[in-house]
TORSE-156865 format. One record per residue (C-alpha): x, z, y; residue number from 1. Coordinates in pm, 1 decimal. Each point is the difference from the previous one (the first is absolute). Layout:
        xx        zz        yy  bagu
         X         Z         Y   NUM
...
// end
This chain:
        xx        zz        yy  bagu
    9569.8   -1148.2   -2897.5     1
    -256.9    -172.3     277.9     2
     293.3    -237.8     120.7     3
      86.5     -88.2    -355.4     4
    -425.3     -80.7    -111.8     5
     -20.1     303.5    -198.2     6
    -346.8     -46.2    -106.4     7
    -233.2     301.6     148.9     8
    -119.5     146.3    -328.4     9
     364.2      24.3    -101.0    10
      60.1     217.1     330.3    11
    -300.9     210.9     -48.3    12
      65.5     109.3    -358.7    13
     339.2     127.4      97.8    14
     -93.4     222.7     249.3    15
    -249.6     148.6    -268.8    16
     278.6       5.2    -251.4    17
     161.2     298.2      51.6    18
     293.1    -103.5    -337.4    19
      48.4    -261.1    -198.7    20
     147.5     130.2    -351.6    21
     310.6    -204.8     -80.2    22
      60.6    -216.2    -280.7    23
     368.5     156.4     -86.7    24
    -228.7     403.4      45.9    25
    -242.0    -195.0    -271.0    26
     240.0    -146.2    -227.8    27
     187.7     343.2      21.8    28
    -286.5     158.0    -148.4    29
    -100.0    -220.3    -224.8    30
     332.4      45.5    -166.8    31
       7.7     341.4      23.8    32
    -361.2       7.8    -155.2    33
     191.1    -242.7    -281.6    34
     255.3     269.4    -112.1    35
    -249.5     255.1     -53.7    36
    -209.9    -245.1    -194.9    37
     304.6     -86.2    -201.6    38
      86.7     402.0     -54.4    39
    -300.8      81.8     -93.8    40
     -35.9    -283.9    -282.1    41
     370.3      52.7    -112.7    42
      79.6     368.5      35.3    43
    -334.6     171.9      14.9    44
     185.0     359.5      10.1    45
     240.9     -76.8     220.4    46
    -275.0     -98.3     260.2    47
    -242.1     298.4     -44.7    48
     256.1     222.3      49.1    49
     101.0    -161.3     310.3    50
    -339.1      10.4     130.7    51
    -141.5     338.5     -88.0    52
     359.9     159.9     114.3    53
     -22.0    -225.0     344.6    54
    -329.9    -152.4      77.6    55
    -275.4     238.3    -177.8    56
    -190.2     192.4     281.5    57
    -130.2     284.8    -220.3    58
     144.1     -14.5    -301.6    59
     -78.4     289.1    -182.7    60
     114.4     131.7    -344.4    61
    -239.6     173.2    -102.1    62
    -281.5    -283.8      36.2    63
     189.0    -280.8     -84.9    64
     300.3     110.3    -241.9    65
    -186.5     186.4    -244.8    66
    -165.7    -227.6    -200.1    67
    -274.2    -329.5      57.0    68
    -264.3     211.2    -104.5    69
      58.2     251.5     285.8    70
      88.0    -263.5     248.2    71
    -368.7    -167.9     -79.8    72
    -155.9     305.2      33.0    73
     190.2      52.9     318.8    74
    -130.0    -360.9      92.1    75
    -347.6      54.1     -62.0    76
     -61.5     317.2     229.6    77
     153.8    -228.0     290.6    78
    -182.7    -299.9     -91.1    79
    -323.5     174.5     -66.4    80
     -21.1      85.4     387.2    81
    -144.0    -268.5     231.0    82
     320.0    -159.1     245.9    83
     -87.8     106.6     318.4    84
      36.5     348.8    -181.6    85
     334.0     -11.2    -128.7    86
     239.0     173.5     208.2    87
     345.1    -213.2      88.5    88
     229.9     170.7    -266.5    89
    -267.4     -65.8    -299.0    90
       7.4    -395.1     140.3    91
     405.3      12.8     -27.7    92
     -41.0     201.3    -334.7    93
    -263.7    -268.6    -141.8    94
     262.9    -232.6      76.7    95
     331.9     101.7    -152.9    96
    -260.7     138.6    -303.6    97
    -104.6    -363.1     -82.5    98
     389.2     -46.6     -21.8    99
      53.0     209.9    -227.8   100
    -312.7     -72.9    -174.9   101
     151.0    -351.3     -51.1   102
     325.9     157.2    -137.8   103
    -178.7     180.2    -226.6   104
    -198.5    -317.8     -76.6   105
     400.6    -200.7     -69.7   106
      30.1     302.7    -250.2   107
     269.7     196.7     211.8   108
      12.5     337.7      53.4   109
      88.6     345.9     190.6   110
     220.4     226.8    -161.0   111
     -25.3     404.7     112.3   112
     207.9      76.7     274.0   113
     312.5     162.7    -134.3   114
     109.3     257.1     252.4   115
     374.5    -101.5     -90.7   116
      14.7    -344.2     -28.9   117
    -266.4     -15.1     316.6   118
     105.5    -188.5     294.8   119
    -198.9     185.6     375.6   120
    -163.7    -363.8     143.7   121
      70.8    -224.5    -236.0   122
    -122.5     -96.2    -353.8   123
     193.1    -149.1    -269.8   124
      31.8    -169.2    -314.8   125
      91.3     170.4    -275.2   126
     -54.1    -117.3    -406.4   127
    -259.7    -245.8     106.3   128
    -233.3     246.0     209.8   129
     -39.7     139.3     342.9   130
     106.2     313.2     103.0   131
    -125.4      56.9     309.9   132
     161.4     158.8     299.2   133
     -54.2     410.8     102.7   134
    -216.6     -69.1     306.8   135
    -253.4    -170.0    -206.0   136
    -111.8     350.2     -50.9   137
    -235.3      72.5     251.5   138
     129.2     264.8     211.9   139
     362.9     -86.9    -143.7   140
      84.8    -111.9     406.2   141
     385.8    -193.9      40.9   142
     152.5     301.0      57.7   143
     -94.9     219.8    -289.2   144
      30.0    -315.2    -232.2   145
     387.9     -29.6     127.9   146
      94.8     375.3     -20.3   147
    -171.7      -5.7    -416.1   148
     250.9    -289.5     -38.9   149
     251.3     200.6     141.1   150
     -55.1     276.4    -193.9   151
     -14.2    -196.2    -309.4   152
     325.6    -144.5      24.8   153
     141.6     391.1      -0.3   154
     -87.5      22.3    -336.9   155
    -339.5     126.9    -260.2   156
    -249.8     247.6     136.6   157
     -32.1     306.6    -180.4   158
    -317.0      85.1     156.2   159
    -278.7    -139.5     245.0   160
     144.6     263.0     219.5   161
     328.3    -127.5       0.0   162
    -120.0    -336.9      77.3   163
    -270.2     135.0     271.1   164
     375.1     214.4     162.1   165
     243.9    -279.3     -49.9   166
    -187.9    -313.7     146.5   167
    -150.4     267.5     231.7   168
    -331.0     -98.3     -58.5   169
    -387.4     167.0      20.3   170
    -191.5     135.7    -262.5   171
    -276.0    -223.0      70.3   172
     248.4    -286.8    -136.1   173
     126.9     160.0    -265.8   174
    -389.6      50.5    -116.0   175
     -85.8    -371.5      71.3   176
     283.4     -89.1    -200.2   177
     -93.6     198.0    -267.4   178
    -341.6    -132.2      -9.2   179
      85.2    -352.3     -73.5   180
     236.0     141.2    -278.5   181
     322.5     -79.1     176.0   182
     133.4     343.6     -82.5   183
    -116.5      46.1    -352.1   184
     220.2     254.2    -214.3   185
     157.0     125.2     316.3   186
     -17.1     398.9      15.4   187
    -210.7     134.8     340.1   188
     295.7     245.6      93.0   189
     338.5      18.0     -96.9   190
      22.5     423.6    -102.9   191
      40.2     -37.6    -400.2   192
    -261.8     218.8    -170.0   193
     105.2     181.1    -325.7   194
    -201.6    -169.0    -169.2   195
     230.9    -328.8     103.8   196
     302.1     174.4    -210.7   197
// end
């Protein structure tokens, strides 16, 4: 660069540039930041979906999917704490909750997880809602969520106990489930009383 006149200056700030970002790695994002724009106008569903099933942190059913009036309450006891006392997973939940806060705002909605129609990681769209996936249920972890798929694909539960058996299963899951009304009208155990008759 000296026997060509490089001026000094020029010299100097490229030994304190460590990288130079490259037009064509700029353009590529600016494009890619395009087509999520152009989703998000055009197929609003189609785009949440993508992003709470793929890019959502901590997305979690039961703050989020239940209704705007939960999810602001949910809001509010995060945002009521100063910043430098929010923990890391309340930032990331802040953040995919003013998502879905917006969705709720573009008058979409979450439909109840139906635990045959369900899909374990990913959420889908179904007459114009959300379902959401079987590990947004806290302590619903990949594997559990696959082997409830699995186990709904054999056919109806007759009981909570058959579902706990055949998608092997805890109890603590089966209760959680039953909590958020996921299992509602499903007997506890599968022995027939006499009273059943």
């Amino acid at each position: 660069m000296l026997k060509h006149d490089v001026p000094d200056w020029y010299i100097w700030s490229c030994k304190k540039i460590k990288y130079m970002f490259p037009k064509a790695h700029a353009a590529a994002y600016v494009m890619m930041a395009w087509r999520i724009a152009y989703f998000k106008v055009n197929y609003p569903l189609a785009y949440y979906t993508a992003y709470f099933s793929i890019r959502a942190k901590a997305f979690n059913y039961e703050t989020m999917c239940r209704g705007q009036e939960n999810l602001e309450r949910y809001m509010k006891e995060i945002t009521d704490k100063p910043k430098d006392q929010r923990s890391g997973a309340e930032e990331d939940a802040l953040r995919d909750m003013r998502l879905v806060q917006e969705m709720y705002a573009r008058g979409y909605e979450f439909m109840p997880i139906d635990i045959y129609r369900a899909d374990d990681v990913n959420c889908q769209i179904i007459d114009g809602k959300i379902m959401p996936s079987f590990n947004s249920v806290e302590g619903v972890a990949g594997k559990a969520a696959a082997q409830i798929k699995e186990a709904a694909k054999q056919g109806r539960f007759i009981s909570k106990e058959d579902l706990r058996i055949r998608a092997k299963i805890g109890k603590s899951t089966i209760e959680r489930m039953s909590n958020l009304g996921l299992l509602d009208g499903m007997p506890e155990s599968s022995q027939l009383s006499i009273f059943d008759l």
